[in-house]
C-alpha positions as CSV (number, residue, x, y, z in Angstrom):
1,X,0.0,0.0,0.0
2,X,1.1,3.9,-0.2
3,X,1.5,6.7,2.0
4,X,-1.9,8.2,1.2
5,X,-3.6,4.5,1.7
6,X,-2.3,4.4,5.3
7,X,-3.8,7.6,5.8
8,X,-7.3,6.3,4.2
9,X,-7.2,4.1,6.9
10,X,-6.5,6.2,10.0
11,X,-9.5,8.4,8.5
12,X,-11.6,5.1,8.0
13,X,-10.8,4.1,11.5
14,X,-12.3,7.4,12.8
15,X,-15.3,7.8,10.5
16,X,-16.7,4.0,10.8
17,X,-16.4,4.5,14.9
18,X,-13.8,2.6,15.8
19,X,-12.1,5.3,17.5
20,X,-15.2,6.3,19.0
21,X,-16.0,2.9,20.4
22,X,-12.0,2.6,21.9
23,X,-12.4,6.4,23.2
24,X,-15.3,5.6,24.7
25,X,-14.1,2.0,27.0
26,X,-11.1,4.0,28.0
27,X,-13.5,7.0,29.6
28,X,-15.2,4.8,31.3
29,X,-12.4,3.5,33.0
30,X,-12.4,5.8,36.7
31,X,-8.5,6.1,36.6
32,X,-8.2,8.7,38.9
33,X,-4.4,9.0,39.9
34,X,-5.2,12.1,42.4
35,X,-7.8,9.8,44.8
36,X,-6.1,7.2,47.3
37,X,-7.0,3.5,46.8
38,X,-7.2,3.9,43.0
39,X,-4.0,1.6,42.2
40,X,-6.1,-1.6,41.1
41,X,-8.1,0.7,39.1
42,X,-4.8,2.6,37.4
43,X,-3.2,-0.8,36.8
44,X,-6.0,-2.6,35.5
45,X,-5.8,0.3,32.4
46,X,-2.6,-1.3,31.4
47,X,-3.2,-4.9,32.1
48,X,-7.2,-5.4,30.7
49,X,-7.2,-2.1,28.2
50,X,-3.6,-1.6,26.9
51,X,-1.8,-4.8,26.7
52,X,-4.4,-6.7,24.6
53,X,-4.6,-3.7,22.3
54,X,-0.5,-4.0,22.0
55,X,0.2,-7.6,22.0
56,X,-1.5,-8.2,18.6
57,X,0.3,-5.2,17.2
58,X,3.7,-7.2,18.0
59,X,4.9,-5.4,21.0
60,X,6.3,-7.7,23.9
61,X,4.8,-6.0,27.0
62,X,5.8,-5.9,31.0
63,X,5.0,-4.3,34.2
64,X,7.4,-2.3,35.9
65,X,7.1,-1.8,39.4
66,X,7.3,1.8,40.7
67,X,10.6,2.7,43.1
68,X,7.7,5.2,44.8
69,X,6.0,3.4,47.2
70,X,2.1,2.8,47.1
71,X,3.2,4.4,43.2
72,X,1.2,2.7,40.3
73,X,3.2,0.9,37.9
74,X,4.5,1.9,34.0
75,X,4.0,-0.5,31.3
76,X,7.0,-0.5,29.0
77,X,6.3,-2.1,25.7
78,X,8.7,-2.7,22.9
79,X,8.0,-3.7,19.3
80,X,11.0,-4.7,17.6
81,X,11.9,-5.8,13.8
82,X,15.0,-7.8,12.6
83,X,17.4,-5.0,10.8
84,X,15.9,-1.8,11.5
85,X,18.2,1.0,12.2
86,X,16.5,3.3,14.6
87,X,14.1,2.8,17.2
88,X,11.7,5.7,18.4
89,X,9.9,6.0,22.1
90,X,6.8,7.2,22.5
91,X,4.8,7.7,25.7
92,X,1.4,8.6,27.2
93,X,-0.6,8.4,30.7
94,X,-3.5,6.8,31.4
95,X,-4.1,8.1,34.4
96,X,-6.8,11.7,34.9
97,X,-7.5,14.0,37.6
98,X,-11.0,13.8,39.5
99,X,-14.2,13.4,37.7
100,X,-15.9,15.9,39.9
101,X,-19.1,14.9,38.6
102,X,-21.4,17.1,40.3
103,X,-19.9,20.2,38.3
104,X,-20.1,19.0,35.1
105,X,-23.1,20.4,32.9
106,X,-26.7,18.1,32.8
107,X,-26.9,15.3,31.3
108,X,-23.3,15.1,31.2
109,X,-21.0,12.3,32.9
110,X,-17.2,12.4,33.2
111,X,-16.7,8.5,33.2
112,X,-19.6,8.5,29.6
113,X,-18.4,9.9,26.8
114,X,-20.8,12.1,25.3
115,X,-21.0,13.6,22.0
116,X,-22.2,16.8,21.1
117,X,-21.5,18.3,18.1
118,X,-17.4,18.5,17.3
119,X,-17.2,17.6,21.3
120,X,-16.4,14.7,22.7
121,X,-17.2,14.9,26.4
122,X,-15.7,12.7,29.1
123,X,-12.8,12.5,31.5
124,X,-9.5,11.9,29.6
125,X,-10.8,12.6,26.8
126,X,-8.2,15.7,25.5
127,X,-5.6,14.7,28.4
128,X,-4.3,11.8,27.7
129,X,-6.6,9.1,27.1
130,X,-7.8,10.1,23.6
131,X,-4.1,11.1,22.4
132,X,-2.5,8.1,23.0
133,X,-5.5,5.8,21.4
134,X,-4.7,8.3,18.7
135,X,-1.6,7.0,18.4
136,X,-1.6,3.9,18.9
137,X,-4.7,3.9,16.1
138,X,-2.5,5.8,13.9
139,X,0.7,3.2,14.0
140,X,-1.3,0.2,13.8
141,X,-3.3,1.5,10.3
142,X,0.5,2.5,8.9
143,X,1.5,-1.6,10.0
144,X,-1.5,-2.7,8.1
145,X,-0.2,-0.5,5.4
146,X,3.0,-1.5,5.4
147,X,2.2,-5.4,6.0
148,X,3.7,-5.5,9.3
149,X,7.2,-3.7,8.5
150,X,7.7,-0.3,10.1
151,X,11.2,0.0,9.3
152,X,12.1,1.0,12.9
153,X,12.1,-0.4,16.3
154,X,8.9,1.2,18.8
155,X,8.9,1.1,22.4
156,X,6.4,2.8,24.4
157,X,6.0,3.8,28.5
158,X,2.6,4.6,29.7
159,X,2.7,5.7,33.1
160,X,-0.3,6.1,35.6
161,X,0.7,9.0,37.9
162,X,1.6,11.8,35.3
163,X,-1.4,13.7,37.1
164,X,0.3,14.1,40.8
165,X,3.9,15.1,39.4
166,X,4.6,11.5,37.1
167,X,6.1,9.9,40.5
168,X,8.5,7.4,40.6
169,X,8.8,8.3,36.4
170,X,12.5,9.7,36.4
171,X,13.8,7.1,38.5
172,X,12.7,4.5,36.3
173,X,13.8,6.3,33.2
174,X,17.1,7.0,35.2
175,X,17.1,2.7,36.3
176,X,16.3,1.4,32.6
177,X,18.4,3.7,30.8
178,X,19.8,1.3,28.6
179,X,16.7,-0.5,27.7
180,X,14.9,2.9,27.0
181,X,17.8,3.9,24.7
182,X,16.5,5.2,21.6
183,X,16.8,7.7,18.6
184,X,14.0,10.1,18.8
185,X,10.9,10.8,21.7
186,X,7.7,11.2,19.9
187,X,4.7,11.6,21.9
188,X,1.5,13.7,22.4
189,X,0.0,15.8,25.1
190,X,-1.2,19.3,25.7
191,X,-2.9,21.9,22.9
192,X,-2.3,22.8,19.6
193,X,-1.6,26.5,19.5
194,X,-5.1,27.1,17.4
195,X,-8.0,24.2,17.4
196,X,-7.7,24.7,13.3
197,X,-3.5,24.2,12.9
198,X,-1.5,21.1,13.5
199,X,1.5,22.9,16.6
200,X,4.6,20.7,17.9
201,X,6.3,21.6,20.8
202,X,9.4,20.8,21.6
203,X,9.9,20.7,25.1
204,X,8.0,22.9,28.3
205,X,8.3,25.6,30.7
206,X,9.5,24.3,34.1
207,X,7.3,24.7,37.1
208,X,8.4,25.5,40.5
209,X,5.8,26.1,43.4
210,X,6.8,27.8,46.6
211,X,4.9,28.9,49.4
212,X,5.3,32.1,51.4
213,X,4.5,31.8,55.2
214,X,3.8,35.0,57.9
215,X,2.9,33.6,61.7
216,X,3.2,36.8,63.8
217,X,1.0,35.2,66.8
218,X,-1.6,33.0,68.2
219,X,-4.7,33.3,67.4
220,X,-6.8,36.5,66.1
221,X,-7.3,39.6,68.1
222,X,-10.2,42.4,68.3
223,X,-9.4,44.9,65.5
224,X,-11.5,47.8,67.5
225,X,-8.8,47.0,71.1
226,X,-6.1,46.4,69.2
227,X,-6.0,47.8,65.3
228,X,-3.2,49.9,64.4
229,X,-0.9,48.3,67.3
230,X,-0.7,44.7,66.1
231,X,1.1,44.3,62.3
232,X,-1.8,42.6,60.0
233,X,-0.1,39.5,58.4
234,X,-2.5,39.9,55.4
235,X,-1.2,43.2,54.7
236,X,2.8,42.3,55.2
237,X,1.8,39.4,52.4
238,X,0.3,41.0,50.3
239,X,3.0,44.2,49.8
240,X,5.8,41.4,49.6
241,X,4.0,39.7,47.2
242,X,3.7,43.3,45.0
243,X,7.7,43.7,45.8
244,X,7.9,40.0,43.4
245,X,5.8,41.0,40.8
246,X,3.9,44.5,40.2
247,X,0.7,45.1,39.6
248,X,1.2,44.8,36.1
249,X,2.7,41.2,36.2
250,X,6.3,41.7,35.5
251,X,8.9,39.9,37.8
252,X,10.6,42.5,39.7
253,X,13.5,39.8,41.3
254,X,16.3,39.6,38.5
255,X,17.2,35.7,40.1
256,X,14.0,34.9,38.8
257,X,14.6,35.4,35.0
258,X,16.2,33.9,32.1
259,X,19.0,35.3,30.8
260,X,18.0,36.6,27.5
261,X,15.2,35.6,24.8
262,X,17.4,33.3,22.2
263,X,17.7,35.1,18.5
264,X,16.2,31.6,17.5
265,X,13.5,31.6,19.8
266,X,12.4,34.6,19.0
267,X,12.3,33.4,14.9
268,X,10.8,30.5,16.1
269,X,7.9,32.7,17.8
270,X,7.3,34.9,15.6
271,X,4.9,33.7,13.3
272,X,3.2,32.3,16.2
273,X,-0.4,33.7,17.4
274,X,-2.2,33.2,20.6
275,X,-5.7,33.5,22.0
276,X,-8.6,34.6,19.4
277,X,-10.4,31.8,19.6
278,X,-14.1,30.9,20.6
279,X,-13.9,29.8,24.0
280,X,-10.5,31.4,24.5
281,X,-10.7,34.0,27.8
282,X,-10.0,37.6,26.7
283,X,-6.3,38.3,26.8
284,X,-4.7,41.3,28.9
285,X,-2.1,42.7,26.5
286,X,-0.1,44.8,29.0
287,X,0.3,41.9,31.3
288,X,3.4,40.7,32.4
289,X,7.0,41.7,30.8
290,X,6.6,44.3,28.4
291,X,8.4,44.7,25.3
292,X,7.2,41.2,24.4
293,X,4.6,39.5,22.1
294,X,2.2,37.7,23.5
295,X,4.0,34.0,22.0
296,X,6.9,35.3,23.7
297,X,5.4,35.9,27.0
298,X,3.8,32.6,27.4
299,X,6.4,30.0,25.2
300,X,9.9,32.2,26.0
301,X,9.6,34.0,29.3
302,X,8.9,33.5,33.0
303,X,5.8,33.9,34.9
304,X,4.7,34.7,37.9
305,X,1.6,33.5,39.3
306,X,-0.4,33.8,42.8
307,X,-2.3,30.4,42.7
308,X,-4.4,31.2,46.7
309,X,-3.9,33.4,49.3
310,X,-5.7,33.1,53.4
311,X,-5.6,35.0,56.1
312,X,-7.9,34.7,58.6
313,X,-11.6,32.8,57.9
314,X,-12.5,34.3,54.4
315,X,-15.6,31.7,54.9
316,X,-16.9,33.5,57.9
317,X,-14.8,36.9,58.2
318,X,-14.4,38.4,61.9
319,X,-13.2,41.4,63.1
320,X,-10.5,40.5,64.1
321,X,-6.7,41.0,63.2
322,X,-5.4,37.6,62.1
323,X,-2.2,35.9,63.4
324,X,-1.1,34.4,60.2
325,X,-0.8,34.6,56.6
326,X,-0.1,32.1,53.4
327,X,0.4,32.5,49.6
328,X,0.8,29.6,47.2
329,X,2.8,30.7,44.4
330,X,4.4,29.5,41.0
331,X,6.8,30.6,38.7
332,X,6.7,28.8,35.1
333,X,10.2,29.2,34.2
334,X,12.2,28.6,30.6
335,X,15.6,26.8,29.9
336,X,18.5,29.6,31.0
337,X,17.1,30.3,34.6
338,X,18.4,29.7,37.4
339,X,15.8,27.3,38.9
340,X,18.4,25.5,41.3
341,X,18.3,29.0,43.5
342,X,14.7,30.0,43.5
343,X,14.8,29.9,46.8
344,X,18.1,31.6,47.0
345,X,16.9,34.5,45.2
346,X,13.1,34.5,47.1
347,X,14.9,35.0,50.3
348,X,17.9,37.3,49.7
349,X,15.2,39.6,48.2
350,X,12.9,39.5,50.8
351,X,15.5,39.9,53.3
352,X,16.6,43.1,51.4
353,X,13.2,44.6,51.1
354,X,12.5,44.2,55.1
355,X,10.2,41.3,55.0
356,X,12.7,38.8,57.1
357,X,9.6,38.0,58.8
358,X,8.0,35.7,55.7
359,X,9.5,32.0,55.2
360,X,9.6,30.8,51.6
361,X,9.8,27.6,50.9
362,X,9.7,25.1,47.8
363,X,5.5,23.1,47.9
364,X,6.4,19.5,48.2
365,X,6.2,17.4,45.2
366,X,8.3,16.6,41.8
367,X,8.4,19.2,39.7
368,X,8.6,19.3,35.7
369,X,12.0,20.8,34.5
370,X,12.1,23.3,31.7
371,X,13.4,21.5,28.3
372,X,13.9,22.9,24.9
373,X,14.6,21.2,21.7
374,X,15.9,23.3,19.1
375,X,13.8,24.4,16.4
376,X,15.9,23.9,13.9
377,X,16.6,20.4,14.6
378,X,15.8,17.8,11.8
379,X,13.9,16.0,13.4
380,X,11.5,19.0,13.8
381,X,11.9,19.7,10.4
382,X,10.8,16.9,8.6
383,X,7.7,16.0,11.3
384,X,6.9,19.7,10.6
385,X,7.2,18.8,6.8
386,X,5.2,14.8,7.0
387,X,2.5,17.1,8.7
388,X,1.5,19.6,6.1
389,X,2.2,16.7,2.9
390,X,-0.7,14.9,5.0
391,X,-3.1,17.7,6.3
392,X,-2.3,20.7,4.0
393,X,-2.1,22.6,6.3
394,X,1.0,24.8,8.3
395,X,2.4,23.7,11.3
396,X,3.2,26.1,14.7
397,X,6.6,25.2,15.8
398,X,6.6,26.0,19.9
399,X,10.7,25.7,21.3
400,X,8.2,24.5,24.6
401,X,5.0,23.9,26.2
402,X,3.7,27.0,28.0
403,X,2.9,24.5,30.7
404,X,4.6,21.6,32.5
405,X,4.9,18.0,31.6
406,X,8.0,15.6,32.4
407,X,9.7,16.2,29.7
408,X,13.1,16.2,31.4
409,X,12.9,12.6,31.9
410,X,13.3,11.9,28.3
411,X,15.5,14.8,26.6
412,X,17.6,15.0,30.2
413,X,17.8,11.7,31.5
414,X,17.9,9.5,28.3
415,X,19.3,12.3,26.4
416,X,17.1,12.0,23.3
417,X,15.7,14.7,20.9
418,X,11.8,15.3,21.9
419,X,9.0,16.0,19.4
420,X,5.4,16.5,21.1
421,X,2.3,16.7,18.3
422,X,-0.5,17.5,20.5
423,X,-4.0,16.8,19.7
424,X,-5.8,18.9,21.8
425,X,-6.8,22.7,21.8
426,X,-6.6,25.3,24.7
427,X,-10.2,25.8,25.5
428,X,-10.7,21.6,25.9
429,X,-11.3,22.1,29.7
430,X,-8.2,20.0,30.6
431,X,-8.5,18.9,34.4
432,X,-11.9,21.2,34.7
433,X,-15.3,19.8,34.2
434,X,-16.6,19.2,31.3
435,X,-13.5,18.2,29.7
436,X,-13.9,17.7,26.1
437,X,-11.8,16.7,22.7
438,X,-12.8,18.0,19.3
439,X,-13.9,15.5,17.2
440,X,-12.3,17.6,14.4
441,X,-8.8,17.5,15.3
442,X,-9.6,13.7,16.6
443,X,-10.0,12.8,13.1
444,X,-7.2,15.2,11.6
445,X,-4.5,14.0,14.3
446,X,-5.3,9.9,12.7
447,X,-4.4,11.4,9.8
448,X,-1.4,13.2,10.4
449,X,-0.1,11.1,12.8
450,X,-0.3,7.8,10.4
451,X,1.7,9.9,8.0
452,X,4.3,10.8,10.6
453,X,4.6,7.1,11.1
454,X,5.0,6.0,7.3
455,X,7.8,8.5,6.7
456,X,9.4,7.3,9.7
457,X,9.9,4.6,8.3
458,X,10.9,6.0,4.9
459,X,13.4,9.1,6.3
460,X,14.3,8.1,9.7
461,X,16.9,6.1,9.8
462,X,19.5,8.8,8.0
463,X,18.3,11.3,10.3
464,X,19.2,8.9,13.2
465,X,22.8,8.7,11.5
């Protein structure tokens, strides 16, 4: 068969319902990673959904056990073929964050998927469910294609935590090194740019939470006896809060900041446009570090963020002067900061502005390193190139996710080049009720993706050279 016949058969596999029908067992599957006593659950999705699905395709499968404890485990498969000359890992997680079912709209349920129009309604539907049975329905139309020759070697590692900070996830890439080894790291997760253009990324923005603390005394005190003698913990927060980051959004702690906006970032950027679309929130131009396009805020700089913020009882307000104070905070950071002294830098500034009475410290949990891929890799170049011969269409080029995802375990740890086609869009209501996938871009990404995987086989192995 040809190229285009592959990709008649990733478009039959979505029109005659099979991926509907494959979408829709994997929804129903409660797989949430963020609720305790969920590991039978989370493991079952590898052992009754996945490895059936794989076997047949030729992939030898196995369990590996988590070094977390009370950690779910990762299925690593691997599909190998006698004289191939590159092999290519892709990845995915199976796991979502709560249903919170009550929130979602009537007649909707997170563990049914619903359609409705171009949306496909259902937990794990855009994140990740429905882009890894993307594809894995994409590779095993190019096999039929090809009669069961890729060309290359595949191996795949779904993992069942990605959802509370992929635990346990770099220690198992950092254990199995050599049996992960590979050429290229081709997976899927996140949005496209715009709902109507194919977008790689090529790595993410690193996230780092911290937490700012004020405890000036026990307990709350009458602010009639005693306002305007006692220092209001509230108040202290909030000014060294605006002494991070005005009230315009810009980062006012030079430790906090890359170094400089690459030349080829900015190129890369520069065609790039965000926001505009239907269900997109309204965007506040002058936000954040001026002197930058809105691509450049978002893909190529840092950001500060105040996630919550409590003082006193804001359920049942008093008056009263409170005793204590907290802020959650986050800074999505880009490759050239200084993440290892966050903390460093949080506290000498806070120190020198007179607020030595405020602890900072880093939130518990693993956090996702920022990653970058260079543009003008060719491995970018020709997935950018397989993508517009299949779909017509032009492709966004992001150096990295505006967001967070464990990249770092595959371009630092194993060292490999990493290539991200998402196949979801911004407004999808990722981890928010009513999440939803576009039926659309469903159907598009089978195509694009079983062309990606036929000229794999046909270009990769002198780019792997």
């Amino acid at each position: 068969m040809s190229r285009q016949q592959a990709i008649d058969l990733a478009t039959a596999y979505f029109d005659q319902g099979v991926f509907e029908s494959t979408l829709r067992r994997r929804v129903a599957m409660p797989t949430e990673s963020q609720e305790p006593g969920k590991l039978k659950e989370l493991t079952a999705y590898l052992t009754d959904e996945l490895i059936p699905v794989l076997e047949p395709l030729g992939f030898e499968c196995r369990l590996i056990e988590n070094p977390i404890k009370d950690g779910a485990p990762f299925l690593f498969a691997y599909r190998a073929e006698k004289g191939s000359d590159f092999t290519v890992l892709s990845y995915g997680h199976g796991d979502v964050v709560r249903g919170y079912a009550p929130q979602w709209h009537a007649g909707l349920d997170p563990w049914k998927l619903n359609i409705q129009g171009d949306r496909w309604y259902g937990r794990g539907s855009a994140d990740n469910k429905g882009q890894h049975s993307i594809n894995l329905a994409a590779l095993e139309q190019v096999l039929i294609a090809r009669n069961g020759k890729l060309g290359y070697d595949v191996k795949l590692i779904i993992e069942m935590g990605e959802e509370t900070g992929s635990p346990g996830l770099r220690e198992v890439c950092e254990q199995n090194a050599e049996l992960f080894k590979s050429d290229l790291f081709l997976a899927s997760d996140g949005p496209r740019v715009s709902a109507t253009r194919p977008t790689l990324f090529l790595g993410s923005r690193g996230a780092f939470n911290f937490e700012l603390k004020i405890n000036l005394r026990q307990g709350a005190h009458h602010s009639g006896n005693w306002g305007g003698l006692l220092k209001n913990p509230g108040v202290r927060l909030a000014n060294a809060i605006a002494s991070i980051c005005n009230e315009n959004g810009k980062i006012l702690v030079p430790g906090l900041l890359p170094k400089s906006l690459p030349e080829n970032i900015k190129r890369a950027l520069s065609t790039i446009q965000v926001g505009g679309g239907p269900n997109d929130p309204e965007i506040d131009p002058d936000w954040a570090e001026p002197g930058l396009t809105l691509a450049e805020k978002v893909f190529g700089w840092n950001t500060f963020e105040t996630l919550a913020f409590k003082t006193g009882n804001p359920d049942a307000p008093v008056n009263a002067i409170p005793g204590h104070a907290i802020a959650y905070c986050q800074l999505r950071y880009v490759v050239g900061s200084d993440n290892e002294h966050f903390i460093d830098h949080l506290r000498a500034h806070l120190d020198a502005h007179g607020y030595d009475d405020i602890e900072v410290y880093a939130s518990r949990g693993e956090a996702a390193e920022a990653t970058r891929l260079d543009p003008d890799n060719a491995w970018v170049r020709m997935a950018a190139a397989s993508i517009k011969s299949s779909v017509g269409k032009d492709v966004d080029i992001l150096p990295n996710l505006g967001g967070s995802l464990p990249n770092d375990a595959f371009s630092k740890i194993l060292g490999l080049p990493t290539v991200w086609v998402p196949h979801s869009y911004a407004a999808c209501s990722q981890h928010a009720p009513n999440e939803h996938m576009l039926g659309s871009i469903a159907r598009e990404s089978l195509q694009l993706m079983a062309g990606l995987f036929w000229d794999l086989g046909e270009k990769g192995a002198k780019l792997a050279s």
